[in-house]
VEXZAMI-191267 format. One record per residue (C-alpha): residue number from 1; y, x, z. Coordinates in Angstrom, 1 decimal. Example, Ala and Ser with C-alpha at 12.3 -4.5 7.8 and 13.67 -1.06 7.14 Angstrom:
! residues 2
<rec resi="1" c2="-4.5" c1="12.3" c3="7.8"/>
<rec resi="2" c2="-1.1" c1="13.7" c3="7.1"/>
//
This chain:
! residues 340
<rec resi="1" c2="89.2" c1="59.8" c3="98.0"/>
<rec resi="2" c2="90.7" c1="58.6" c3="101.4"/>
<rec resi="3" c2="91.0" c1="54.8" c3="101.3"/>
<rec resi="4" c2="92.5" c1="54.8" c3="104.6"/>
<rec resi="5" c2="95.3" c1="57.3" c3="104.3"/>
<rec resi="6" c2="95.6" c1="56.0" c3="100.8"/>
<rec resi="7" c2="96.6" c1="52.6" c3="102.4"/>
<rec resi="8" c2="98.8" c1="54.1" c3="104.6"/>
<rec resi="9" c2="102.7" c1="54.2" c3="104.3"/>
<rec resi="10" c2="102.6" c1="58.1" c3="104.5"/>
<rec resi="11" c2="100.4" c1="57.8" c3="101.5"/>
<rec resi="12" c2="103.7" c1="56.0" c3="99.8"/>
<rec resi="13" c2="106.1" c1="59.1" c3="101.0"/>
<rec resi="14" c2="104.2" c1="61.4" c3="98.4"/>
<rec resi="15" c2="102.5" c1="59.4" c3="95.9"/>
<rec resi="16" c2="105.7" c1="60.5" c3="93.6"/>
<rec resi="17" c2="104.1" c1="64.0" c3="93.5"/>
<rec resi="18" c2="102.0" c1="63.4" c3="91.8"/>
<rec resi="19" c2="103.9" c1="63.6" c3="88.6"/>
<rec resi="20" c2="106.1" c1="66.2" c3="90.0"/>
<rec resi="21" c2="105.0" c1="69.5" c3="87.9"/>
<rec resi="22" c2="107.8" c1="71.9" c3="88.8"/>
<rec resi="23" c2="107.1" c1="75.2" c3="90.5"/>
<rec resi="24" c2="110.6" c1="75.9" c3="91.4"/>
<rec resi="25" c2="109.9" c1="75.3" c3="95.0"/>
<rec resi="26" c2="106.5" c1="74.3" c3="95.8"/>
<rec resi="27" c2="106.0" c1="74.2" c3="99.6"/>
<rec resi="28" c2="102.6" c1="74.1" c3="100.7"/>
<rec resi="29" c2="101.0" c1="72.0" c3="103.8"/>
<rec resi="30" c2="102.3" c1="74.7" c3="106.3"/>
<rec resi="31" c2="105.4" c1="75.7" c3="104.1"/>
<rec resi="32" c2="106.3" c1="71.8" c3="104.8"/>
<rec resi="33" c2="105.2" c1="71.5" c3="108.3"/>
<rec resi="34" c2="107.5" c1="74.6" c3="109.3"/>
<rec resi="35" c2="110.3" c1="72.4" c3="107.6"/>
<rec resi="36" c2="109.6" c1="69.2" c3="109.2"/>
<rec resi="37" c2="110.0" c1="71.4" c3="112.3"/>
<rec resi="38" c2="113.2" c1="73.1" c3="111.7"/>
<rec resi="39" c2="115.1" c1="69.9" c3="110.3"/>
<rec resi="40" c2="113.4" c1="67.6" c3="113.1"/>
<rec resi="41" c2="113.4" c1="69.7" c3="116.5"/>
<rec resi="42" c2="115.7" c1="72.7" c3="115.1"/>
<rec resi="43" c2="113.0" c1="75.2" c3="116.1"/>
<rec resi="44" c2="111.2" c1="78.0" c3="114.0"/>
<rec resi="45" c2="107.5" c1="78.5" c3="115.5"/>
<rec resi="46" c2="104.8" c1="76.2" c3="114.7"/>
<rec resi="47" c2="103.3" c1="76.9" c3="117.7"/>
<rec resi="48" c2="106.4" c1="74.9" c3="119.4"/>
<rec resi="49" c2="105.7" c1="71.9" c3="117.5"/>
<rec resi="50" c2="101.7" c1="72.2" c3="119.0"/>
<rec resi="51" c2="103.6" c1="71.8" c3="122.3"/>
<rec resi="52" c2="106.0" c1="69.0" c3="121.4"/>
<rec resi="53" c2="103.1" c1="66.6" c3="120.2"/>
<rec resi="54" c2="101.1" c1="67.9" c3="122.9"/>
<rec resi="55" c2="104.2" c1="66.3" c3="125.3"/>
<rec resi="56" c2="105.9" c1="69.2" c3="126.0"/>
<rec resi="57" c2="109.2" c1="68.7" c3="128.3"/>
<rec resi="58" c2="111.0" c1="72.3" c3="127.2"/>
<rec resi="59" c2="113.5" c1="71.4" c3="129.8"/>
<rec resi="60" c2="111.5" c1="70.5" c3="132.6"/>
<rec resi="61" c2="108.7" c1="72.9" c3="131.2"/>
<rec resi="62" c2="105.7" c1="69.8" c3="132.0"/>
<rec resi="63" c2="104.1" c1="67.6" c3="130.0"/>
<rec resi="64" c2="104.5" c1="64.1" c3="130.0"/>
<rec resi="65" c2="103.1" c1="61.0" c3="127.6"/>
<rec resi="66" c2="107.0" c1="59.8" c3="127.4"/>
<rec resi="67" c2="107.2" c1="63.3" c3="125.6"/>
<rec resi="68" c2="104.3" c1="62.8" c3="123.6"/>
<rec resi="69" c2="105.6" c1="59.5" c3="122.2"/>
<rec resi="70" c2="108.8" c1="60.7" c3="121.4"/>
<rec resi="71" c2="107.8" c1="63.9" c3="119.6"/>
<rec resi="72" c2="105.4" c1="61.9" c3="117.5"/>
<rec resi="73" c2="108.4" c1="59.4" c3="116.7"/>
<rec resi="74" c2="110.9" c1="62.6" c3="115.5"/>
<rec resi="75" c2="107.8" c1="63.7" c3="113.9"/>
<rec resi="76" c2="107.2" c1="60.7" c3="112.2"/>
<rec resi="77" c2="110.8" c1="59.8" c3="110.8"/>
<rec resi="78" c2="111.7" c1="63.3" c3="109.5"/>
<rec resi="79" c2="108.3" c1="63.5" c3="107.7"/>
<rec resi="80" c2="109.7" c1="60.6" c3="105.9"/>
<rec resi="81" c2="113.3" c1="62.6" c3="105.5"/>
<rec resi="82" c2="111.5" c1="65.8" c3="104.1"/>
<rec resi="83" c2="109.2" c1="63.7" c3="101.6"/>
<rec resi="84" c2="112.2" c1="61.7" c3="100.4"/>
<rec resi="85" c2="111.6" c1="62.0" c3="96.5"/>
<rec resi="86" c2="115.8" c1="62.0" c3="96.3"/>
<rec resi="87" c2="116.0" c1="64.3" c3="98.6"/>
<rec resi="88" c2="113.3" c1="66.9" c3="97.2"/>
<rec resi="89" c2="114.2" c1="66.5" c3="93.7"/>
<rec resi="90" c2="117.9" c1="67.2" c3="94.5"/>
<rec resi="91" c2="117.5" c1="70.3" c3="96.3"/>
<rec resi="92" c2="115.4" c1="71.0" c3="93.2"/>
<rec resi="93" c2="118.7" c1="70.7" c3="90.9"/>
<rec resi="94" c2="120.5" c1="72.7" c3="93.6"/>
<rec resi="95" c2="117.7" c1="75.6" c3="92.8"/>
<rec resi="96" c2="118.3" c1="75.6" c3="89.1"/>
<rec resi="97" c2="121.5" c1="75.7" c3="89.2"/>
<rec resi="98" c2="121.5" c1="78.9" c3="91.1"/>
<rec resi="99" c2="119.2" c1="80.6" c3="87.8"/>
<rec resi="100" c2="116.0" c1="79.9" c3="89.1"/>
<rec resi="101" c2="113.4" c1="79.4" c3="86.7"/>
<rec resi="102" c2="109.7" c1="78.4" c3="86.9"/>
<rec resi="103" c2="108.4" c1="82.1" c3="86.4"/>
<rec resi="104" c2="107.0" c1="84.1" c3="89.4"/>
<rec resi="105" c2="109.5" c1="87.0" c3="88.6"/>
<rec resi="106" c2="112.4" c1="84.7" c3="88.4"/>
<rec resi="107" c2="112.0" c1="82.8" c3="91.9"/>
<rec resi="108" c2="112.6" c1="83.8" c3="95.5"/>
<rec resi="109" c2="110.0" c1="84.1" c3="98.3"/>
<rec resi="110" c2="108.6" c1="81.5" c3="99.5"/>
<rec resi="111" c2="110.8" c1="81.6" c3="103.4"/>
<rec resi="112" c2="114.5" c1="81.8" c3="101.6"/>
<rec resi="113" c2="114.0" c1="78.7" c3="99.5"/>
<rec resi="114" c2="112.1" c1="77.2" c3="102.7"/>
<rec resi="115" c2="114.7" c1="77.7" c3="104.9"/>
<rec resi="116" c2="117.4" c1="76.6" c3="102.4"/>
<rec resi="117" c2="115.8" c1="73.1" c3="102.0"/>
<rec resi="118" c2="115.8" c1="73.0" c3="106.2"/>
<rec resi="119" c2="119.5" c1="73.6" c3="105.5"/>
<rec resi="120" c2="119.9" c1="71.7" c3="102.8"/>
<rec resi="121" c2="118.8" c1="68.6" c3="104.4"/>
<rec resi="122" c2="120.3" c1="69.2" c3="108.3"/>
<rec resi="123" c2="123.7" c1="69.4" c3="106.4"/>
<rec resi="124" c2="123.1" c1="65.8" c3="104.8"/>
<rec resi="125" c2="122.0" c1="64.8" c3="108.2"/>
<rec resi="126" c2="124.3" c1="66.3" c3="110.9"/>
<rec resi="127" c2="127.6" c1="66.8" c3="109.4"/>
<rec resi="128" c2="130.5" c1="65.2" c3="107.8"/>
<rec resi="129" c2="130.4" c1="67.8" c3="104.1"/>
<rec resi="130" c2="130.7" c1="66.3" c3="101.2"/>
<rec resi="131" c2="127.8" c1="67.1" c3="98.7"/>
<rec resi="132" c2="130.1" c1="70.1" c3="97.1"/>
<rec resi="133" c2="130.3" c1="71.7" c3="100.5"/>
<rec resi="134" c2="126.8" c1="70.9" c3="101.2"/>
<rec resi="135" c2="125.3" c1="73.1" c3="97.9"/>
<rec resi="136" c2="128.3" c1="75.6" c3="98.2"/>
<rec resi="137" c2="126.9" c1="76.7" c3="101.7"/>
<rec resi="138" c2="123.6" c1="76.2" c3="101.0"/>
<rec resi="139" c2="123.3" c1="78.1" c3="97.9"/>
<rec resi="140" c2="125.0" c1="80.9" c3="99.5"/>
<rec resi="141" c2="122.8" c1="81.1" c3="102.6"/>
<rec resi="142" c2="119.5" c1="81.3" c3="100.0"/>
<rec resi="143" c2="121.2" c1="84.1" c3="98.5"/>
<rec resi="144" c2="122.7" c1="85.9" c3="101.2"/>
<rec resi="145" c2="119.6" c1="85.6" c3="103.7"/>
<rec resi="146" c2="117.4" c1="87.2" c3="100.6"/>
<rec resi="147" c2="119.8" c1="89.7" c3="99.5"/>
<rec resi="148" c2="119.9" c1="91.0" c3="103.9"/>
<rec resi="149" c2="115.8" c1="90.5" c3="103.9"/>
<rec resi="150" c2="116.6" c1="87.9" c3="106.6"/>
<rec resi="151" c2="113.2" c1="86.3" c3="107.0"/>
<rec resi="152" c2="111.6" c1="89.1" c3="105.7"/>
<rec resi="153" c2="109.6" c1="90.3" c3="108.6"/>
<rec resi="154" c2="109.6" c1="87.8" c3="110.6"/>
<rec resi="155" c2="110.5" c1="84.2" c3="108.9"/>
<rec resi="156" c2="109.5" c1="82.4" c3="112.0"/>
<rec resi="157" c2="111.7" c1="84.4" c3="114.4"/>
<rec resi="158" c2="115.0" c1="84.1" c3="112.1"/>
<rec resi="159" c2="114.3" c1="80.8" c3="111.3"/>
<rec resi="160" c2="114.0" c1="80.0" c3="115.2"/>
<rec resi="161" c2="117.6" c1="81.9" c3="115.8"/>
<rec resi="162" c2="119.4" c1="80.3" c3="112.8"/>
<rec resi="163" c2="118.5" c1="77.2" c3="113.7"/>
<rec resi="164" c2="119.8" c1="77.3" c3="117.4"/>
<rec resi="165" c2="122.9" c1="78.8" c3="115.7"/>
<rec resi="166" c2="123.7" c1="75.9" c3="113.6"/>
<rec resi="167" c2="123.3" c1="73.6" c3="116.0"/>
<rec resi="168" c2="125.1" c1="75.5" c3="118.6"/>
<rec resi="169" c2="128.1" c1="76.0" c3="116.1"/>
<rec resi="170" c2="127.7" c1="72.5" c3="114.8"/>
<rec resi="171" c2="128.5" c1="70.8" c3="118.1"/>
<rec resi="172" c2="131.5" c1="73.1" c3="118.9"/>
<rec resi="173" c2="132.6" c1="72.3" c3="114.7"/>
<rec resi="174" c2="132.7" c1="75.9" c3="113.9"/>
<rec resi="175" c2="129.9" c1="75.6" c3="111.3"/>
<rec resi="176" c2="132.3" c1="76.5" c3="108.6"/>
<rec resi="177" c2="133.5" c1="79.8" c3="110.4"/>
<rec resi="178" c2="129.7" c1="80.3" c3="111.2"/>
<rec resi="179" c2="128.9" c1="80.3" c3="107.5"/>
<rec resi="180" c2="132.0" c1="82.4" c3="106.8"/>
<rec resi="181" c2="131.2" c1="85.2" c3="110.1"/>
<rec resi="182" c2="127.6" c1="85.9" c3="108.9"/>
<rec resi="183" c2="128.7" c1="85.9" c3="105.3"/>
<rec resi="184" c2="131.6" c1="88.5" c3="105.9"/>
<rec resi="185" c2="129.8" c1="90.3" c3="108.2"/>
<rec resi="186" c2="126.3" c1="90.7" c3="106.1"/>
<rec resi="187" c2="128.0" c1="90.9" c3="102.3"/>
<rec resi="188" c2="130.3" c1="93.6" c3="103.4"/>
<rec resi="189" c2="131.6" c1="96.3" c3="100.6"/>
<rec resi="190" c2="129.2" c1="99.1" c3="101.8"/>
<rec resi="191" c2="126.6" c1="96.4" c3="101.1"/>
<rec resi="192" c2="127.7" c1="96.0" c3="97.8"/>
<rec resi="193" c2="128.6" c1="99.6" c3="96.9"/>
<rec resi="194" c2="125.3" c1="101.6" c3="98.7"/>
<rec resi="195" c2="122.7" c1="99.6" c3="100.1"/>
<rec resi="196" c2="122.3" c1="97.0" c3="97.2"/>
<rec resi="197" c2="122.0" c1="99.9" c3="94.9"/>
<rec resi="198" c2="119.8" c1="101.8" c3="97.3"/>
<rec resi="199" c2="118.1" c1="98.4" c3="97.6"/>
<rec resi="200" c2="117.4" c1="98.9" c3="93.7"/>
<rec resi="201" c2="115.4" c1="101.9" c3="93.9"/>
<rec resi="202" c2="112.1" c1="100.1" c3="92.9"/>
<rec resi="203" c2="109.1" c1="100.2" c3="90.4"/>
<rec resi="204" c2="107.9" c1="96.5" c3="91.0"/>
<rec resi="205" c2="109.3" c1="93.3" c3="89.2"/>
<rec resi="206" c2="108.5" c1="91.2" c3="91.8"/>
<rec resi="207" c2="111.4" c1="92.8" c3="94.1"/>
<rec resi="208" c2="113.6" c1="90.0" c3="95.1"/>
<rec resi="209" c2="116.9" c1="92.1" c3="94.1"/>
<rec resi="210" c2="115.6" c1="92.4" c3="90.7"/>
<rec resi="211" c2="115.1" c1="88.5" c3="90.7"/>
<rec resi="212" c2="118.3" c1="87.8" c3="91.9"/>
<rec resi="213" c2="119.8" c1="89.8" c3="88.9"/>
<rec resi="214" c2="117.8" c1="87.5" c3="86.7"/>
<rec resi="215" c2="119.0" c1="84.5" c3="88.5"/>
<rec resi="216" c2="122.5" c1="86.1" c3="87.7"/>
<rec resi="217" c2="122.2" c1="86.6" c3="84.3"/>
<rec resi="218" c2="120.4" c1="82.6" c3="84.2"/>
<rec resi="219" c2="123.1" c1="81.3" c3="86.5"/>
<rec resi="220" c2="126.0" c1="83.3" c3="83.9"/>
<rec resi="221" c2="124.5" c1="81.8" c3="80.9"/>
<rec resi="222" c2="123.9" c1="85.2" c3="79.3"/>
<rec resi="223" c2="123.1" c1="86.5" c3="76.1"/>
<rec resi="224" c2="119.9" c1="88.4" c3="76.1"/>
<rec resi="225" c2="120.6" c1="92.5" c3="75.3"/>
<rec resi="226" c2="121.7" c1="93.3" c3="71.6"/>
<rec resi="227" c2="121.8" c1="89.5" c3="70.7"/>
<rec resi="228" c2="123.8" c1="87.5" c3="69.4"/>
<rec resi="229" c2="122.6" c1="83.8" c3="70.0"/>
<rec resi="230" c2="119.7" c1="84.3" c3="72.2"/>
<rec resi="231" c2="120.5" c1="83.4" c3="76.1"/>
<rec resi="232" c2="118.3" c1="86.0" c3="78.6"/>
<rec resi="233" c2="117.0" c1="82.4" c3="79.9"/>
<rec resi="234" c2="115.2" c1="81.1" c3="77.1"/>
<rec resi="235" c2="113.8" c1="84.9" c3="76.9"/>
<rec resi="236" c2="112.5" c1="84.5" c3="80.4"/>
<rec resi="237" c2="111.2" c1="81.0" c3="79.5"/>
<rec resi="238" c2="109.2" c1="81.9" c3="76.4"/>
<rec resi="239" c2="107.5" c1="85.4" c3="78.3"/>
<rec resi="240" c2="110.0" c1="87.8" c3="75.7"/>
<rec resi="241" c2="109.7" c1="91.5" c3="76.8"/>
<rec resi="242" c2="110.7" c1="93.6" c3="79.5"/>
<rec resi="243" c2="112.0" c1="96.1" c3="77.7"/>
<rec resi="244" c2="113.0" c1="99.9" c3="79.2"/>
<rec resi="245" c2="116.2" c1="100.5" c3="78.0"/>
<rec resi="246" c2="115.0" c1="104.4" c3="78.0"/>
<rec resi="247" c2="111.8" c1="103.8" c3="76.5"/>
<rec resi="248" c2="108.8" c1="104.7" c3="78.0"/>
<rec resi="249" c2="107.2" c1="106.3" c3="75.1"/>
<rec resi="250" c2="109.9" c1="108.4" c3="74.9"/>
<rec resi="251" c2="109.9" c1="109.6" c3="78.9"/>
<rec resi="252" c2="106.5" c1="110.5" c3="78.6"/>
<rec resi="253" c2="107.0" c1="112.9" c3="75.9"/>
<rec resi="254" c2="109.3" c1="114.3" c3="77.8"/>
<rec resi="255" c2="107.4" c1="114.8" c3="80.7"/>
<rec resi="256" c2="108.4" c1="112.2" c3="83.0"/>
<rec resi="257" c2="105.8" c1="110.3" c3="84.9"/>
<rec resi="258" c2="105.2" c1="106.2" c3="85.5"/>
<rec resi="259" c2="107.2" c1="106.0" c3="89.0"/>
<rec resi="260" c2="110.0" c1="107.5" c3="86.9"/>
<rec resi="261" c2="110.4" c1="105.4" c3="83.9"/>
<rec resi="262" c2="108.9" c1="102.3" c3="85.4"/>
<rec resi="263" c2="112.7" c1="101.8" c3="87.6"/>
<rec resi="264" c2="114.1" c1="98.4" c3="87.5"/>
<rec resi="265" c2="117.0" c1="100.0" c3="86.8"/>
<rec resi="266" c2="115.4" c1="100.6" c3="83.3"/>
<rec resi="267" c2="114.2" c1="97.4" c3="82.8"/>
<rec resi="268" c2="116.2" c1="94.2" c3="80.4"/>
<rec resi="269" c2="115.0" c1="91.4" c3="79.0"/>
<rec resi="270" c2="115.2" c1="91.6" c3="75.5"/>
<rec resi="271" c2="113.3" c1="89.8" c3="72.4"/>
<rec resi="272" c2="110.6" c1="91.2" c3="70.4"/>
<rec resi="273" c2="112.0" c1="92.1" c3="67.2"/>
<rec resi="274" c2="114.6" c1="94.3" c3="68.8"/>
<rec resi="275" c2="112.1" c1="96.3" c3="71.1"/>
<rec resi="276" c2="110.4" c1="97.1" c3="68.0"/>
<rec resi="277" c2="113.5" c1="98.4" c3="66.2"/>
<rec resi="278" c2="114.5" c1="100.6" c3="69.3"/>
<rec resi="279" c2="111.1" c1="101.8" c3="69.1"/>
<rec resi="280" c2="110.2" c1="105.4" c3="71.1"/>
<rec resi="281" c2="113.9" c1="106.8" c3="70.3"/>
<rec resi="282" c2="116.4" c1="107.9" c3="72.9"/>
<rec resi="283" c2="119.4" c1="105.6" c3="73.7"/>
<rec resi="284" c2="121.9" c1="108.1" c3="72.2"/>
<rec resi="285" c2="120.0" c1="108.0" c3="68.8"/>
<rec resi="286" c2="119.1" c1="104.2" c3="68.8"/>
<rec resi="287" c2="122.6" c1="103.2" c3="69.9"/>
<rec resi="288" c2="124.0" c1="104.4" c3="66.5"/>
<rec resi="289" c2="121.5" c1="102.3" c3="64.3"/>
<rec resi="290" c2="123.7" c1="99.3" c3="62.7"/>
<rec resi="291" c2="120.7" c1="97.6" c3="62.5"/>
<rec resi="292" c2="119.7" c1="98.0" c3="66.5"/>
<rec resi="293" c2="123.4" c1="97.3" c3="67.8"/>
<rec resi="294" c2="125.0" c1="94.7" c3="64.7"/>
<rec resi="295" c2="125.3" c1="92.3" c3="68.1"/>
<rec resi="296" c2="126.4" c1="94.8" c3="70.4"/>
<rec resi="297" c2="129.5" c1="94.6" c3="72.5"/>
<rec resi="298" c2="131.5" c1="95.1" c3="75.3"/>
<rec resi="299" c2="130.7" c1="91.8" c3="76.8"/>
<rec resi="300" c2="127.0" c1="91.9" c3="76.2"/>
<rec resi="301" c2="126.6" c1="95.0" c3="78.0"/>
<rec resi="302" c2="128.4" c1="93.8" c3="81.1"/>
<rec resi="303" c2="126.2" c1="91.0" c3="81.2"/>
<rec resi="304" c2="123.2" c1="93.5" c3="81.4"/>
<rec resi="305" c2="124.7" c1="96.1" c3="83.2"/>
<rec resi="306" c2="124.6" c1="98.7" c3="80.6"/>
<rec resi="307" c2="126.7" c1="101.4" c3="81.6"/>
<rec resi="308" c2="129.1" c1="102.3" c3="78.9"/>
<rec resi="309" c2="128.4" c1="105.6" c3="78.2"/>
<rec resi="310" c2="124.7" c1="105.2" c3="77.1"/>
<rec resi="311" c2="125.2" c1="105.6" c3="73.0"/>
<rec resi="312" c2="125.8" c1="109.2" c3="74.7"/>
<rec resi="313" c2="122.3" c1="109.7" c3="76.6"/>
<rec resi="314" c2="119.2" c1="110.9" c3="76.7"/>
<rec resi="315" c2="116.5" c1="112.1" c3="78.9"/>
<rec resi="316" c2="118.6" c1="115.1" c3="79.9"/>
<rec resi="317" c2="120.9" c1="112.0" c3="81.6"/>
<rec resi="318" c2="118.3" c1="109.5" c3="82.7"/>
<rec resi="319" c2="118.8" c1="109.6" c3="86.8"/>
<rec resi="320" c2="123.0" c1="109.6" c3="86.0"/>
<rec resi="321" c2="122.1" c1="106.4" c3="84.0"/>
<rec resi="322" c2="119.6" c1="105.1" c3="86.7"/>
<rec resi="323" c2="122.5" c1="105.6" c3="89.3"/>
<rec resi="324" c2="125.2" c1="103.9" c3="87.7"/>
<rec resi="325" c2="123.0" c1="101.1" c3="85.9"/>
<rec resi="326" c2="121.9" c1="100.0" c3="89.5"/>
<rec resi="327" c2="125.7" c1="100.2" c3="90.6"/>
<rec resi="328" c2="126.6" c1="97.8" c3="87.6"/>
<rec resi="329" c2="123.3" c1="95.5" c3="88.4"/>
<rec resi="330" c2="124.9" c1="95.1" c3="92.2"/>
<rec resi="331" c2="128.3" c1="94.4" c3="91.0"/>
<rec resi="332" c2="127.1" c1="91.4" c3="89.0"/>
<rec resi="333" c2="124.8" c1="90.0" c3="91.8"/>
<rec resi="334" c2="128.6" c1="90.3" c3="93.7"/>
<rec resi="335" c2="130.2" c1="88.4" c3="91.2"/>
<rec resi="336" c2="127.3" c1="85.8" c3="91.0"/>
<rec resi="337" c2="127.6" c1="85.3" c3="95.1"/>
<rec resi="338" c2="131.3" c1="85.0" c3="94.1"/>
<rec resi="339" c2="130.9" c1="82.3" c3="91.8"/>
<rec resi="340" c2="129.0" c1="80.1" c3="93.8"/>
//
């Protein structure tokens, strides 16, 4: 519809899109400008990079066509470096591996997997790690920043900090013990233990926490609850059933209301047949149907974070099992940052 810009080489930088169809990370225009930004002039506002092509001087605070030139040139080449089709579609790999999926409740915000790609690609460009060291840090950086909410107030601020960060730690070669520092000091146990649970008090599937579970349970290759050959992926994939592990038939009859049994605490992916079987009964009664549990074990229930006791409970029980369930759901997310 644009003969001109189709004839232009930036038209060639993104005609491979077009056959591109995953929704794993699918940066818009200004998604892709605030990337071209942070990669290309390490800053985080947009309204900086108004300035720079305008021929800003940030040192000298004037403006000056020398400027101009030279911000359109940066412009120019890491345009090309962000629309690389090698580039893009490896950080795509580097997404699925860490259990992302192309579901809206199975991916992060929009700003983590923004900033990761900025990442992603100034560690190709400005250090010496190989491509192991380069996913390692990268992956746990998109999974750190969204467990802390780290761009979640103000993605334009933090990315503006963390980028002066990097390069400030980069050219004294302390990025490693940068990584490590905000790492140690963020993911700390009371994280783990109180505020990631706390962080789990939630009706809404489209927390992030309860998508990082997911992502642990895709990332651990998982059997789906009370199945035997059925991974929690493929259940996530083919839109199988949230099911409430104390089901919400049964909470209502009991007089508890929709903020109550509507927790992610309560929630597991689990496949039709078997919600049907568990029906409206409580966990104590359904638990001890050989029919229900002929798959259940040990092992399965880790990988769900069932808590051990709950072919002993019922509604009399529910907020112990809401407690320790989110406990359980933290300690895998720990153990999925571990394995990365």
């Amino acid at each position: 519809m644009d003969p001109d810009f189709a004839d232009s080489e930036y038209y060639q930088h993104i005609a491979w899109a077009k056959n591109e169809n995953t929704t794993i990370f699918d940066p818009d225009f200004g998604d892709l400008l605030h990337i071209c930004l942070g990669i290309g002039f390490l800053r985080g506002r947009l309204s900086q990079l108004i300035s720079l092509i305008s021929g800003r001087d940030f040192e000298t605070k004037t403006y000056t066509e020398e400027a101009m030139a030279k911000s359109y040139q940066k412009l120019n080449e890491t345009i090309q470096y962000v629309l690389n089709e090698s580039n893009f579609k490896r950080y795509i790999l580097l997404l699925k591996s860490l259990g992302i999926v192309d579901k809206s409740y199975a991916k992060l915000p929009d700003s983590y997997t923004n900033f990761g790609y900025i990442l992603y690609l100034y560690l190709k460009k400005y250090t010496n790690f190989n491509n192991d060291e380069i996913e390692k840090y990268t992956k746990q950086w998109i999974l750190m920043s969204a467990l802390t909410k780290r761009y979640g107030s103000s993605p334009e601020t933090g990315f503006d900090k963390d980028l002066r960060l990097l390069a400030e730690n980069n050219s004294n070669n302390q990025l490693v013990e940068f990584f490590n520092d905000v790492i140690t000091d963020n993911l700390t146990d009371e994280f783990w233990n109180l505020t990631l649970p706390n962080n789990l008090v939630a009706q809404t599937t489209q927390l992030t926490n309860w998508r990082i579970f997911q992502m642990s349970q895709i990332h651990a290759k998982s059997h789906a609850w009370l199945e035997k050959d059925k991974f929690t992926a493929d259940i996530i994939n083919e839109q199988g059933n949230i099911h409430h592990i104390f089901p919400k038939a049964y909470l209502r009859k009991n007089g508890f209301k929709q903020n109550e049994y509507n927790q992610v605490a309560n929630y597991v992916w689990i496949t039709q047949p078997r919600n049907l079987e568990i029906g409206d009964r409580a966990p104590k009664d359904y638990m001890k149907d050989p029919e229900t549990t002929k798959y259940h074990s040990g092992e399965n229930d880790q990988a769900n974070a069932i808590p051990k006791d709950l072919n002993e409970l019922d509604y009399h029980q529910y907020d112990h099992f809401l407690n320790e369930r989110r406990k359980l759901m933290a300690q895998n997310i720990r153990r999925f940052f571990n394995s990365l």
